[in-house]
C-alpha positions as CSV (number, residue, x, y, z in Angstrom):
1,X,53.8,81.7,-41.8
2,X,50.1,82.7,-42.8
3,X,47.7,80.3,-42.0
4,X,50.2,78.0,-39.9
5,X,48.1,75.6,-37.7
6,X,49.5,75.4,-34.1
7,X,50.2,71.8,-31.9
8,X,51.1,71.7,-28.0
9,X,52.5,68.3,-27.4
10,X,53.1,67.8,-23.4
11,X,55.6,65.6,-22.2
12,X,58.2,66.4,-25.4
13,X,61.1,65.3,-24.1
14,X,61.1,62.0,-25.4
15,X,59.5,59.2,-26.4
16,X,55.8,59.4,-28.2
17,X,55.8,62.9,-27.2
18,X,58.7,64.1,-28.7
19,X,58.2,62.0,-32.0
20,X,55.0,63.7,-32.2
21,X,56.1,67.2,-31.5
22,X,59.1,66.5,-34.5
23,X,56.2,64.8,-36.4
24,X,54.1,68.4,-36.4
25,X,56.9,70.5,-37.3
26,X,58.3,68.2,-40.1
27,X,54.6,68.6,-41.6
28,X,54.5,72.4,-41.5
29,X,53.1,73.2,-38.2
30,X,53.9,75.4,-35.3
31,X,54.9,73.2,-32.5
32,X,55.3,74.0,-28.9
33,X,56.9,71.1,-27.0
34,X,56.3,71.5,-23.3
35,X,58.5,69.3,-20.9
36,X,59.6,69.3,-17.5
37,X,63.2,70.9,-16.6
38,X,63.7,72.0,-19.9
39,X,66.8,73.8,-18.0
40,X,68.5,71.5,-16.3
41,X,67.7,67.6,-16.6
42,X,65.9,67.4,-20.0
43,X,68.0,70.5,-21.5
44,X,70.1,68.4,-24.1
45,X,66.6,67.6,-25.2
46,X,65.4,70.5,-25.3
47,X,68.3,72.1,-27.4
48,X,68.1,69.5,-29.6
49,X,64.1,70.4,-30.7
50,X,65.3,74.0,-30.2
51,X,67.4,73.4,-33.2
52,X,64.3,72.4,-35.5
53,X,62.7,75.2,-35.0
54,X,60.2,73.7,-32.1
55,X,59.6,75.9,-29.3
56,X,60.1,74.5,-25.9
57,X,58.0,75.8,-23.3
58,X,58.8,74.5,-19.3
59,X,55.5,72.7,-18.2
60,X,54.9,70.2,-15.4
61,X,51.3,68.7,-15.6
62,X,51.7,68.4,-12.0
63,X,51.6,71.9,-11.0
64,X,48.7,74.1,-11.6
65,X,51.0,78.0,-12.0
66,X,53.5,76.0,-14.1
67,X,50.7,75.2,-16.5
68,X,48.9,78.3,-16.1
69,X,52.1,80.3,-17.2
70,X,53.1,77.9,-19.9
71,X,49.4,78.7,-21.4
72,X,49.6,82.1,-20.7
73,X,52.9,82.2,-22.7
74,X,51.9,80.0,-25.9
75,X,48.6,81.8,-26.3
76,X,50.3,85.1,-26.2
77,X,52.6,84.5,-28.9
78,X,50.5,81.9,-31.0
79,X,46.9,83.2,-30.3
80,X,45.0,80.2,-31.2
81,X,46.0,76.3,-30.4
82,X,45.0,74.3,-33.1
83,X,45.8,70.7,-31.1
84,X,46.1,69.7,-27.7
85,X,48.4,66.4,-27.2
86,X,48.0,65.3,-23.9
87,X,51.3,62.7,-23.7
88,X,52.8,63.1,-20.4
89,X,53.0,60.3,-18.7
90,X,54.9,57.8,-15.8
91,X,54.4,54.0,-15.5
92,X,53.6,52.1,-12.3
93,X,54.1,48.6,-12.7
94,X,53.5,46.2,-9.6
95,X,51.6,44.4,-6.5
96,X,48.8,46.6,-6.4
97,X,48.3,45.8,-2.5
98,X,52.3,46.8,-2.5
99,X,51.9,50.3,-3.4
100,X,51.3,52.9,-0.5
101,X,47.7,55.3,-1.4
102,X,50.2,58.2,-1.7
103,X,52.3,56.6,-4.0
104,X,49.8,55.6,-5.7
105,X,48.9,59.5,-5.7
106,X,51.5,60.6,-7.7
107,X,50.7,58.0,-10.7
108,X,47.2,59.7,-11.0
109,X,48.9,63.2,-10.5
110,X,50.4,62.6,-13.7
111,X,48.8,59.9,-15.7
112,X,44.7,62.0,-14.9
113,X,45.3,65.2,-12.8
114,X,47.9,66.3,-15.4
115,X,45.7,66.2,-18.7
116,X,42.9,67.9,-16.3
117,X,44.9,71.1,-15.7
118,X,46.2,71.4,-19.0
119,X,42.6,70.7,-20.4
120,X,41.5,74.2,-18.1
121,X,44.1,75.9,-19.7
122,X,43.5,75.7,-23.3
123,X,39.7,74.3,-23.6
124,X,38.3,77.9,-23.2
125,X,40.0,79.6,-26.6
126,X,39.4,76.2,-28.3
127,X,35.5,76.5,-27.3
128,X,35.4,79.6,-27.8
129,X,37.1,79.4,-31.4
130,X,34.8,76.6,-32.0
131,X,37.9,74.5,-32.9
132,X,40.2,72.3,-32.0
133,X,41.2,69.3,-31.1
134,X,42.6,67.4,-27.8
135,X,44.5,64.1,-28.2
136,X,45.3,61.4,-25.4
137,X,47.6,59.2,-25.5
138,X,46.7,56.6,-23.1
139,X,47.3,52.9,-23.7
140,X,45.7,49.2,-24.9
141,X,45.9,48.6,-21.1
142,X,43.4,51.5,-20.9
143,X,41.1,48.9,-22.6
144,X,42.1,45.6,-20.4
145,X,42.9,45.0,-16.8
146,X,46.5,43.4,-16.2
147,X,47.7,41.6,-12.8
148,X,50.7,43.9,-11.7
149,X,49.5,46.9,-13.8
150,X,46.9,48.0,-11.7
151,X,48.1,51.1,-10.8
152,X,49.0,52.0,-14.1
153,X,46.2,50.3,-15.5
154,X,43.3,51.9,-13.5
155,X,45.2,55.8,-14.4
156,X,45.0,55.0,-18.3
157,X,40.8,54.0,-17.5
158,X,40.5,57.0,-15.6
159,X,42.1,59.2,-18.3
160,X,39.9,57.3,-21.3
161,X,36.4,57.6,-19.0
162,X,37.6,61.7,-19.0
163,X,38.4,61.8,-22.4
164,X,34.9,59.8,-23.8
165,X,32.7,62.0,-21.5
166,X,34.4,65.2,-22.7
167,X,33.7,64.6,-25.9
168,X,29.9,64.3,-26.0
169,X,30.2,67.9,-23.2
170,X,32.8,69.8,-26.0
171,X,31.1,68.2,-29.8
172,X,28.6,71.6,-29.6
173,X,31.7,74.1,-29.0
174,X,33.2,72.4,-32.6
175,X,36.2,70.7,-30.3
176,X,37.2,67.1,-31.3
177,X,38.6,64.6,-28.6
178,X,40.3,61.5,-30.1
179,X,42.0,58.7,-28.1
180,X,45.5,56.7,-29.1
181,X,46.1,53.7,-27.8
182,X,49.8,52.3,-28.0
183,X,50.5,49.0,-27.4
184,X,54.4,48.1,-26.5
185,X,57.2,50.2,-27.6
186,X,60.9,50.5,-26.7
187,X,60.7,54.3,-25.2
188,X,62.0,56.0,-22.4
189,X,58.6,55.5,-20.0
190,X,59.4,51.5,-19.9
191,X,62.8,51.9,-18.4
192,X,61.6,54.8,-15.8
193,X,58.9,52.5,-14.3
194,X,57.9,53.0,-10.8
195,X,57.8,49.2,-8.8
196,X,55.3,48.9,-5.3
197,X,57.1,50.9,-2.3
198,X,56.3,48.7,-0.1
199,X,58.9,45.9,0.0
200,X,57.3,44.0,2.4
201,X,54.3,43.3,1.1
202,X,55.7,42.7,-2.1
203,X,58.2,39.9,-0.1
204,X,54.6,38.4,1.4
205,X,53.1,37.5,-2.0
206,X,56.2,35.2,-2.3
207,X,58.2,34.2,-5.4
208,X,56.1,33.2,-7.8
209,X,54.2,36.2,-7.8
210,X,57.4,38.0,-8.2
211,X,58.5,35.6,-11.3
212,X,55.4,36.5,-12.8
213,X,55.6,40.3,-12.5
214,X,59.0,39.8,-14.3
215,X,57.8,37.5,-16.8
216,X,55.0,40.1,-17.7
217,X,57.9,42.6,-17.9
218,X,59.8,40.7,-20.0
219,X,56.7,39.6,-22.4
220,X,56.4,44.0,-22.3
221,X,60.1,44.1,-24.0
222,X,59.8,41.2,-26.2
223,X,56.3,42.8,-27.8
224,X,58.1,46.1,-28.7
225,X,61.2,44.6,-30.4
226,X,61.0,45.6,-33.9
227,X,58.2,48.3,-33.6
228,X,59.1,51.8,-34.5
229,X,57.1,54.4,-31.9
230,X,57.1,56.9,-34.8
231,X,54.1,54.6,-35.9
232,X,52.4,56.5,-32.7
233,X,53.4,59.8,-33.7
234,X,52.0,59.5,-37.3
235,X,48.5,58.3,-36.1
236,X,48.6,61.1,-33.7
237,X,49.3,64.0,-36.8
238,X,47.2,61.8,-38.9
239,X,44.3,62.6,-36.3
240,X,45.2,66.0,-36.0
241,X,45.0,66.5,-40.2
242,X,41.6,64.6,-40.3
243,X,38.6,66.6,-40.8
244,X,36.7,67.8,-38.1
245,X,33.8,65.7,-37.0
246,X,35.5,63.0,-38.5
247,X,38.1,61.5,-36.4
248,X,37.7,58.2,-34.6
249,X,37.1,58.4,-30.6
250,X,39.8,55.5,-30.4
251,X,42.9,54.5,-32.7
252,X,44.9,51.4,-31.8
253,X,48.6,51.3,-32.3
254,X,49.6,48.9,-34.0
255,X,46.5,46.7,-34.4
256,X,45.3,44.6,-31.6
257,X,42.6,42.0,-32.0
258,X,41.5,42.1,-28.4
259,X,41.3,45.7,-27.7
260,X,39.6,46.6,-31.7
261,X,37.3,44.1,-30.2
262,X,36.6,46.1,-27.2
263,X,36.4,48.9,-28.8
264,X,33.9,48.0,-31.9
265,X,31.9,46.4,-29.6
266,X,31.1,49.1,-26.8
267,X,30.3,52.0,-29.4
268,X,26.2,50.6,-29.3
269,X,26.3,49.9,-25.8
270,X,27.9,52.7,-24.8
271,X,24.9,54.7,-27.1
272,X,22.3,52.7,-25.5
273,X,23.2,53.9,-22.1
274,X,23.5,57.5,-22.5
275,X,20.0,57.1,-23.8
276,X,18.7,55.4,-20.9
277,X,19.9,58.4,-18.9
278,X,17.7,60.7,-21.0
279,X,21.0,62.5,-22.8
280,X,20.0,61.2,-26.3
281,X,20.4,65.1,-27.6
282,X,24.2,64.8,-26.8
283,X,24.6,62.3,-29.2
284,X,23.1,64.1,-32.3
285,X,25.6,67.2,-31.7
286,X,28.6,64.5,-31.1
């Protein structure tokens, strides 16, 4: 189709990233929905976009060749990526102290490392287009700091300070960064949660602090009855069909006092500082 704009949506399988990737195509794009295992665990998933007309491309965020190749192969065939949706994602939810350093490992693997390799594969023809636009789809914990989501927690900050710096160092190559923040929704990520691996020290912080974890669980599933995650997926195209130069840095889904608080309040101080650091010229080309 002439003049067909182009998505990549990682983590496609289900959830946000699969809403988004039908989200694209039912608007007219070319969409390539990467996911792990396409073959063999998340196949049914992957026959099932197949079917739309979504092209499924094997991808694991955590593996440098299997991004490199999944690149190689979508820039081949489509020659220019219009919009980079960096979804993939795992939750850790726990007694920070309770989680071994490698564990802990493999939540920023995912949830920082992951968006990082992708980034190096695409970023260059976006730059070098002068267009384009990278999505992340972090969280309104990547706002706030919860007791017994630090390890999740701390990757969605991480993947937020990545995404904000990026986008004052890609503004003068014409590439758009914009950030989604989700608060609770019923998908698949909330019942794949990773708990603390070390049962031991999560039995030596004693019951209560165990009740509590499960309360803030269970306060989790009560927030996301009734809410529709295609709510996500919409402010996510909605981004990607905004003009250039025109899209927030942060969009809140659905709205939350506390974090639109956060959020209007640091854009001055956050201005302020780069200043003070003599990078004022960044901001005039952001």
């Amino acid at each position: 189709m002439p003049n067909q704009r182009t998505a990549v949506v990682t983590g496609a399988s289900s959830g946000f990233g699969r809403l988004s990737a039908e989200a694209f195509a039912a608007d007219g794009w070319r969409v390539y929905a990467t996911m792990r295992n396409s073959n063999s665990g998340n196949a049914s998933a992957a026959e099932e976009l197949r079917r739309t007309g979504i092209t499924v491309v094997e991808l694991d965020v955590t593996d440098d060749r299997s991004v490199e190749r999944a690149a190689q192969t979508i820039l081949a065939e489509a020659g220019a990526v219009d919009v980079l949706v960096n979804n993939a994602g795992t939750a850790y939810f726990g007694i920070l102290e309770a989680y071994t350093p490698a564990t802990v490992e493999k939540q920023f693997a995912t949830n920082v490392f992951g968006p990082l390799r992708v980034n190096r594969a695409f970023l260059p023809a976006m730059r070098e287009r002068h267009s384009g636009l990278v999505v992340y789809v972090s969280s309104v914990v990547g706002r706030l700091a919860l007791p017994y989501s630090a390890v999740y927690t701390a990757s969605k900050w991480a993947l937020e300070a990545l995404a904000e710096a990026s986008s004052y160092e890609l503004a003068p190559f014409g590439v758009d960064v914009a950030i989604v923040e989700p608060g609770a929704y019923e998908t698949a990520i909330g019942s794949k949660f990773v708990g603390a691996d070390d049962a031991e020290r999560v039995a030596s912080y004693g019951a209560e602090a165990t009740a509590l974890a499960n309360a803030r669980m269970a306060a989790i599933a009560e927030m996301a009855q009734g809410r529709d995650p295609n709510d996500v997926a919409r402010a996510i195209l909605d981004l990607a069909n905004a003009p250039a130069g025109t899209r927030p840095m942060r969009t809140v889904v659905p709205n939350h006092p506390a974090v639109e608080a956060i959020n209007a309040s640091t854009g001055a101080i956050q201005q302020q500082v780069i200043e003070s650091f003599g990078l004022a010229p960044v901001l005039q080309k952001a």
